[in-house]
C-alpha positions in Angstrom: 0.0 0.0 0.0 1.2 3.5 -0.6 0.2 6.5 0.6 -1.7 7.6 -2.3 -3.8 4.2 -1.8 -5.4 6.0 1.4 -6.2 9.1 -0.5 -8.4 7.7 -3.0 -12.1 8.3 -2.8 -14.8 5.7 -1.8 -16.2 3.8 -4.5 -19.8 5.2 -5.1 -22.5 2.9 -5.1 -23.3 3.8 -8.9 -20.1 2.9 -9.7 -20.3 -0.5 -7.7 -23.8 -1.2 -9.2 -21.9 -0.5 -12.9 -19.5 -3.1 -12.2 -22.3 -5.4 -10.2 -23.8 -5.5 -13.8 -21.1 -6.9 -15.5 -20.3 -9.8 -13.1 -22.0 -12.7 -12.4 -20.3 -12.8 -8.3 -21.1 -10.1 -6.0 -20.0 -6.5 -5.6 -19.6 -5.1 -2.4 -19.1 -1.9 -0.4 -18.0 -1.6 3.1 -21.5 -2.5 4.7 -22.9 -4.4 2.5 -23.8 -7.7 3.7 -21.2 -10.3 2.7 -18.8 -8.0 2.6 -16.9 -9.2 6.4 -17.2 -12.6 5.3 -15.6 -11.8 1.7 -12.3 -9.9 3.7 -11.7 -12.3 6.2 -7.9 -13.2 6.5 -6.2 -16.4 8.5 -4.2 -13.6 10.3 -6.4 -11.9 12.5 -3.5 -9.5 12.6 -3.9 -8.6 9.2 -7.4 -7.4 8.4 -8.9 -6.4 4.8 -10.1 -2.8 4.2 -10.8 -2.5 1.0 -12.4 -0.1 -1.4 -14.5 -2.7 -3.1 -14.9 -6.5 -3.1 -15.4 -8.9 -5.8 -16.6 -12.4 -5.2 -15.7 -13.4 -8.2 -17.5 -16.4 -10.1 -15.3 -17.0 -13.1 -12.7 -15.6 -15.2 -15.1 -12.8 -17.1 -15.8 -11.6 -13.3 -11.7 -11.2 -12.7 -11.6 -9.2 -16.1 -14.6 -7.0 -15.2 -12.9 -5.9 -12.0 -9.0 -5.6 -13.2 -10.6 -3.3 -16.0 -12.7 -1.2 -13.1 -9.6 -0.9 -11.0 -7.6 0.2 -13.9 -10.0 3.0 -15.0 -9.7 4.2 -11.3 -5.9 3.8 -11.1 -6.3 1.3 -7.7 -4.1 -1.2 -6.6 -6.1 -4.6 -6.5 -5.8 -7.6 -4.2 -6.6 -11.1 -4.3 -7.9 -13.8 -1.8 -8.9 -17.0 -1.4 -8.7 -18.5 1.6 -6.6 -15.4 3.1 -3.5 -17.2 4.5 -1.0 -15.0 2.4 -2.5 -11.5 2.8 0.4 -9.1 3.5 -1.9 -5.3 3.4 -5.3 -3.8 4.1 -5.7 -3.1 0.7 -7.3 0.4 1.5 -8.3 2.4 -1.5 -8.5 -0.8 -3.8 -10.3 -3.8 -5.0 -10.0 -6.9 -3.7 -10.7 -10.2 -6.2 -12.6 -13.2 -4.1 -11.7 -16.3 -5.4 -13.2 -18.4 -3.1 -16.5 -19.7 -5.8 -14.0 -20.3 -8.6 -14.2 -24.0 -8.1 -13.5 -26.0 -10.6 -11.7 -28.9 -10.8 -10.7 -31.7 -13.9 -8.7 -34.4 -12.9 -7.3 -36.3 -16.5 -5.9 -39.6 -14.7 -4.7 -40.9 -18.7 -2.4 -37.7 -18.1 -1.8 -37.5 -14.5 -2.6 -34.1 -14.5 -5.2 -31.5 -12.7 -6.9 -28.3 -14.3 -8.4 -25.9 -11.0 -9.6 -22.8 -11.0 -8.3 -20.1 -8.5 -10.5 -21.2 -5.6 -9.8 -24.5 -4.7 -8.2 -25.7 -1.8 -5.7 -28.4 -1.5 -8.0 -30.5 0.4 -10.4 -30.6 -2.5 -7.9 -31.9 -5.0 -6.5 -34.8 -3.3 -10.2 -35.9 -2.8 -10.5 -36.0 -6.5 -7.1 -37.0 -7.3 -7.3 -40.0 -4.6 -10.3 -41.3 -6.4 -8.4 -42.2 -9.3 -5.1 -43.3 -7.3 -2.9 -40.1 -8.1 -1.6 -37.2 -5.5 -0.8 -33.4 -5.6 2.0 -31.9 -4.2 -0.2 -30.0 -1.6 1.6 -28.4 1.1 1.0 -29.0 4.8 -2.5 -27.2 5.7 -4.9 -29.1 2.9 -7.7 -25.6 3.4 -4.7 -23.6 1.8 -5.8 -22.3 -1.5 -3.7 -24.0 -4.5 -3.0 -20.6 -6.3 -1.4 -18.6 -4.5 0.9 -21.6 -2.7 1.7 -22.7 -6.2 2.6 -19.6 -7.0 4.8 -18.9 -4.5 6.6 -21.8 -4.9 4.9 -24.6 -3.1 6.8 -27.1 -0.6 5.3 -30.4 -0.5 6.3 -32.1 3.1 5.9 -35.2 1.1 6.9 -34.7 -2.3 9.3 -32.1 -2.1 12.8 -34.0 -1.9 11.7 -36.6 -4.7 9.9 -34.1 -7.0 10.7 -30.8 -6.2 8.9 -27.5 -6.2 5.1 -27.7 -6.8 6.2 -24.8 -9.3 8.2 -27.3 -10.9 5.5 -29.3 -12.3 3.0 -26.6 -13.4 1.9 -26.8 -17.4 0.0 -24.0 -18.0 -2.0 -21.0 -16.4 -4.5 -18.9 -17.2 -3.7 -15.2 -16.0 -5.8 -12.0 -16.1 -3.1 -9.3 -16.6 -3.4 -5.7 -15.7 -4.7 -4.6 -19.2 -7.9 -7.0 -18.5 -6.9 -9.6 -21.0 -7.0 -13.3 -20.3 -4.1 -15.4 -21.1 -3.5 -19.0 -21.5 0.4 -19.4 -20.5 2.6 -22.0 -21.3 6.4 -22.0 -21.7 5.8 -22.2 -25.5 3.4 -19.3 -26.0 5.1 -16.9 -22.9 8.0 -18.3 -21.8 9.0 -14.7 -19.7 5.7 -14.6 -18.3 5.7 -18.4 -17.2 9.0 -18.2 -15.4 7.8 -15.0 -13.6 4.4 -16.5 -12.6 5.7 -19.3 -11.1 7.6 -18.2 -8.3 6.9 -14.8 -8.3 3.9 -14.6 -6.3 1.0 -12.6 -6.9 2.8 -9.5 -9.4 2.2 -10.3 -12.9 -2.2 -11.1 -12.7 -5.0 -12.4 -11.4 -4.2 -16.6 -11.9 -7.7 -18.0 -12.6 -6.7 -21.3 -13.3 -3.5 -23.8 -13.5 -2.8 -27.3 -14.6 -0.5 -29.2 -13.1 0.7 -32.9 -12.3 -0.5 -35.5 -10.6 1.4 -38.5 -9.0 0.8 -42.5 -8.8 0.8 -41.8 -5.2 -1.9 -43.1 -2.5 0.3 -43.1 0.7 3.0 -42.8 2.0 4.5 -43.8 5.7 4.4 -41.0 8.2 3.2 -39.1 10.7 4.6 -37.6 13.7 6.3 -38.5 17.2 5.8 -36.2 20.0 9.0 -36.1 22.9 8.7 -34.0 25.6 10.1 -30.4 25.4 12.5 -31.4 27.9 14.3 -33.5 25.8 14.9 -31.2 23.5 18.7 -31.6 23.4 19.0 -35.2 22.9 16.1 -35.3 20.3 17.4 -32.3 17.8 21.3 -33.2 18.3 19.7 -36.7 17.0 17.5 -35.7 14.1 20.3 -33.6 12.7 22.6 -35.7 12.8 19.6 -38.5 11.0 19.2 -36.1 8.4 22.2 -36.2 6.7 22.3 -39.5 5.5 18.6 -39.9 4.4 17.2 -41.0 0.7 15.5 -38.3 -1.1 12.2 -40.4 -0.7 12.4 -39.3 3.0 11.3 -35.5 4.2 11.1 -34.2 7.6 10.8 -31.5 10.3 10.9 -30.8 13.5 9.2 -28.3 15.9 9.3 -27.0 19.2 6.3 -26.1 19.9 4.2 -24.5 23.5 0.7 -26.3 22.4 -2.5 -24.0 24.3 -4.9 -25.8 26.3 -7.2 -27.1 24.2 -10.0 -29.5 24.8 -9.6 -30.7 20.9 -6.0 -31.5 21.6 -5.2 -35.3 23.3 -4.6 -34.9 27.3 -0.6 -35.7 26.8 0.0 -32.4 24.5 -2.9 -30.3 26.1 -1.1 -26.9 26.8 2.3 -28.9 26.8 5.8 -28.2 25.8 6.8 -30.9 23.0 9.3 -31.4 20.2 7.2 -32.2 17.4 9.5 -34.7 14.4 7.5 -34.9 11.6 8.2 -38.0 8.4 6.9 -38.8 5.2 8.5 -41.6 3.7 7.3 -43.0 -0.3 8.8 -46.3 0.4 7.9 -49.7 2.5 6.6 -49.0 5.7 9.3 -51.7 6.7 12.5 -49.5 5.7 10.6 -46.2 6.6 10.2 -48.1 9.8 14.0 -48.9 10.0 14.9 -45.3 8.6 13.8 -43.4 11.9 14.3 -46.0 14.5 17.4 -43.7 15.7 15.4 -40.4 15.9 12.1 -42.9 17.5 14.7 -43.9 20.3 16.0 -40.4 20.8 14.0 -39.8 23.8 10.3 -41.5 25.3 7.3 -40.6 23.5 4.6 -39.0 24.4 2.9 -39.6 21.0 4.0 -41.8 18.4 1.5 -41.3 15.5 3.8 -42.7 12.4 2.3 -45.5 10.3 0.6 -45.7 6.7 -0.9 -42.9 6.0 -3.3 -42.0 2.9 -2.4 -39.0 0.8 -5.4 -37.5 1.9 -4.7 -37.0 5.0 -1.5 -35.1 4.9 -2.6 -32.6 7.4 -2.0 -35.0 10.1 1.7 -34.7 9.7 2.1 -30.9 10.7 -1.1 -30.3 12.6 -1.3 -27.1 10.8 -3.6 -25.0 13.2 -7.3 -25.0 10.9 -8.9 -21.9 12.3 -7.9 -17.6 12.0 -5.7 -16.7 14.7 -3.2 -13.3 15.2 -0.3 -14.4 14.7 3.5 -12.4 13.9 5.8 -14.8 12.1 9.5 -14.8 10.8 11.6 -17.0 8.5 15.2 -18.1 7.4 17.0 -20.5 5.2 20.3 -21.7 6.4 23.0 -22.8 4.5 24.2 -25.5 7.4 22.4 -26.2 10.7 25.7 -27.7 12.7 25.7 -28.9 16.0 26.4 -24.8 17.2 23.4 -23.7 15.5 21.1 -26.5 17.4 22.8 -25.4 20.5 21.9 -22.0 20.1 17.9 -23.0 19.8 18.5 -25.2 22.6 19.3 -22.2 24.7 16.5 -19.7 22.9 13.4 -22.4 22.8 14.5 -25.3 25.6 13.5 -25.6 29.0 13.6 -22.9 31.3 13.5 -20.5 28.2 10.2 -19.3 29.0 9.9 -18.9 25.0 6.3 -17.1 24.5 6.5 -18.5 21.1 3.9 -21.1 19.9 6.5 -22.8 17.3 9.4 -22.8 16.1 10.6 -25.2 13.3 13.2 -26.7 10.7 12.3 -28.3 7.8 14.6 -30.6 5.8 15.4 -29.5 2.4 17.9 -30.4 -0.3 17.2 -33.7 -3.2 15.2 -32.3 -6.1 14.7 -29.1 -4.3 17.7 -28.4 -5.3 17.7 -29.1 -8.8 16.2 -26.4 -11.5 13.0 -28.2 -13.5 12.9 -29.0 -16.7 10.9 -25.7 -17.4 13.1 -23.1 -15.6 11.1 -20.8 -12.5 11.6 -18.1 -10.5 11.8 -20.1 -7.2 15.0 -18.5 -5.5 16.0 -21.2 -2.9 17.4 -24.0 -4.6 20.6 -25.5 -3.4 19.7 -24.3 0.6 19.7 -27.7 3.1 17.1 -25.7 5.5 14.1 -23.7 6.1 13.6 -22.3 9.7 10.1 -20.6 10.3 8.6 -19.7 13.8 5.3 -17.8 14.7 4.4 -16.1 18.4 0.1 -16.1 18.4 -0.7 -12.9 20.0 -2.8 -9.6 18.4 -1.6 -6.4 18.0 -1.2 -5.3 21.6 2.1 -8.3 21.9 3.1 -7.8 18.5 6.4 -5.7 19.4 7.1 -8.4 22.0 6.5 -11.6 19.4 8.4 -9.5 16.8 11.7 -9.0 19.0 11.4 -12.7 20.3 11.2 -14.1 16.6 13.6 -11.4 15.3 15.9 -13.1 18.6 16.1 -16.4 17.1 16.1 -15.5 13.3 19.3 -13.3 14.3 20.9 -16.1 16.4 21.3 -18.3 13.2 22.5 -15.2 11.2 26.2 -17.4 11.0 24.1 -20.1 8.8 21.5 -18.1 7.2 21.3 -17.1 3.8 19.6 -14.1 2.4 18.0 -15.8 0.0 14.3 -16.8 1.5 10.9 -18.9 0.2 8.4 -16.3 -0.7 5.2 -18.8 0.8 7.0 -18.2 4.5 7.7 -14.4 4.0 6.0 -12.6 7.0 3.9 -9.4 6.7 7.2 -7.2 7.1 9.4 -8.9 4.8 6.9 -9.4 1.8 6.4 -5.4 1.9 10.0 -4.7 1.9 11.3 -4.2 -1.6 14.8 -3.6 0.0 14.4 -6.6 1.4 12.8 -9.0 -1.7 16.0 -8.1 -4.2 17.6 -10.6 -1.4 15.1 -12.9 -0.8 14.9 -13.5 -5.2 19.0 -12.7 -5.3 20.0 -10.1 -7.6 20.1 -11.3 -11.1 16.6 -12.9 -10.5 15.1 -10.0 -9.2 16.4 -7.6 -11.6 14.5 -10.0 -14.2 11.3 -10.0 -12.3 11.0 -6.1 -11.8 11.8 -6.2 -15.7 9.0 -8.0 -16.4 6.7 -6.2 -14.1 7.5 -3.5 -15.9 6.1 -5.1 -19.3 3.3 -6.7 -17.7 2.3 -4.2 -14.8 4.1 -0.8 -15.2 1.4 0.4 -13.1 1.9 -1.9 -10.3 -1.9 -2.7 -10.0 -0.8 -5.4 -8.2 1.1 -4.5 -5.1 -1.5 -5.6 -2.0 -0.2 -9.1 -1.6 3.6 -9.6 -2.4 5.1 -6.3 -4.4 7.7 -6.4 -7.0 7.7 -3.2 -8.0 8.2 -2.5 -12.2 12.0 -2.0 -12.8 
């Protein structure tokens, strides 16, 4: 948002009712009922103010209200299930996604077609049906889109496949000139490379195909040690980690769990390590793989078996519900045993760490390796992703920032400026200064190059901003 984004007038409700005729979805105005619904975020922390909403029922409705933002020179925003929003969006339209909800699953090709407001959830049902899997992330009611776009880490498929990214065939984009394009490498390479990776800065994506894999489970699940233990079980798994197949991905997280009554009476407002496996082999050798991390320490949980692609969202436990939340993130280049010791001392026992999570995920295999189809995704060739959220609204969120801020700056010595967009907090996906790191500098003077042809307007700057070069 800039400052002239505040400065614009209201939208009038002639003007609302102009565009109202043109699309089949609703039109809103701040009061209108439905409007609330249409703005609410995941982050509680971040709430949606905009202009004008669009509940947008196809891709005519997207092109209707690009065109009506760009007669009125505002910025426009777009949501579907509101996990990634990074600014109020005052002054300018935000695009609902959230009816657009197709989905075509082609199991000859292994591939899906969905349109911008499906969540994960909803294509592995499909997919499942016909004995294939997506590379959804961890939370299955994450919208496809925008995680795709940003990248997309599969806690399953990642190591052996890659970046979701990676394995997209086409979109179809609604750029800021209204026009809807069907993009492919062949048609648009420049556009397909920037798309894919690059967020939210080049259009409005109203649909994507992708590929499928022959895929129903895998083994997996999570063991839960107490958070005293934390020193034998994190030396352990990093030391594990190191010699594991690419078939194997995993994480771990220490985590200060609330009281909930949904939550079993052993992790009920506890203090746990959380290790987290997916293994696409045998259960036997996954079985055989982690016995050293499974006799790190006693359990309190042990929930690892065969588990159904569907039900992915049992490995991280990814909270379901909108909370306020401040979060921070890091990729490290190493995690030595210097760099464990240092969380020890921030996170362990007798910390009193007010943060809800802190965790590292395992990277490295074909993560690493640039796709057939070249993308913008910037963290290749990084062995570690370190993420951590403190839940608190707006009153703690100078106290959460410093305490994340604490630990991202401790592992400064193995961190590397590079970052994933899909983990970028509020504060670092609004910081231009910032994103030339987090793409590295060749990539990002492509990307602002491309804004430039695409958006020299920079219509689209409410979720994650590359400004036109």
């Amino acid at each position: 948002m800039t400052f002239d984004d505040l400065l614009l007038p209201r939208v009038s409700p002639a003007e609302a009712a102009e565009l109202a005729s043109l699309a089949s979805g609703p039109v809103l105005l701040p009061g209108d009922e439905g409007y609330d619904a249409e703005c609410r975020t995941y982050n509680l922390n971040v709430p949606l103010e905009p202009a004008l909403v669009v509940g947008a029922a196809d891709a005519a409705d997207v092109q209707a209200a690009v065109r009506f933002a760009a007669r009125q020179g505002r910025p426009v925003s777009v949501k579907t299930t509101g996990h990634q929003q990074v600014r109020p969006a005052r002054g300018g339209v935000l695009i609902s996604t959230r009816r657009m909800k197709g989905i075509a699953v082609d199991a000859g090709r292994r591939r899906a077609r969905v349109e911008a407001g499906v969540i994960w959830q909803e294509v592995m049902d499909q997919a499942a049906k016909v004995g294939l899997a997506p590379m959804s992330g961890s939370a299955p009611l994450v919208g496809v889109t925008g995680y795709t776009l940003g990248g997309g880490l599969s806690p399953v498929f990642g190591r052996s496949q890659g970046y979701a990214a990676d394995h997209v065939r086409s979109l179809e984009v609604v750029t800021a000139d209204g026009e809807l394009r069907h993009v492919t490498p062949d048609n648009d390479p420049e556009l397909f490379w920037c798309l894919l990776g690059g967020k939210g800065n080049f259009g409005v994506v109203t649909a994507l195909e992708f590929d499928l894999f022959p895929v129903t489970s895998f083994y997996g699940g999570g063991i839960y040690f107490p958070g005293e233990r934390l020193a034998e079980v994190l030396h352990t798994w990093r030391i594990w980690q190191a010699d594991m197949p690419e078939e194997m991905s995993s994480s771990v997280a220490v985590q200060r769990l609330p009281p909930l009554p949904a939550l079993p009476e052993p992790l009920r407002g506890a203090f746990v390590v959380h290790v987290r496996f997916a293994y696409l082999g045998p259960s036997v050798e996954g079985e055989r793989l982690i016995a050293p991390v499974r006799a790190a320490a006693p359990a309190l949980i042990d929930t690892v078996e065969e588990t159904p692609c569907t039900a992915v969202g049992a490995l991280h436990m990814d909270p379901p519900t909108p909370m306020p939340y401040y979060d921070r993130t890091t990729l490290l280049r190493a995690f030595p045993a210097e760099a464990a010791d240092r969380l020890i001392e921030l996170l362990g026992p007798g910390s009193d760490s007010p943060l809800a999570s802190v965790e590292i995920r395992m990277l490295g295999g074909a993560l690493d390796r640039e796709p057939e189809v070249p993308n913008a995704v910037s963290s290749r060739g990084l062995p570690f992703v370190l993420f951590g959220f403190g839940v608190g609204a707006s009153e703690r969120g100078e106290f959460l920032s410093a305490e994340l801020e604490e630990v991202m700056n401790a592992m400064e010595p193995w961190a590397d400026r590079r970052r994933m967009v899909n983990f970028l907090s509020t504060e670092e996906a609004t910081d231009s200064e910032r994103l030339s790191e987090v793409y590295g500098v060749e990539r990002y003077r492509r990307l602002t190059a491309a804004k430039k042809a695409y958006d020299p307007t920079n219509m689209f700057r409410e979720n994650h901003n590359i400004p036109p070069g």
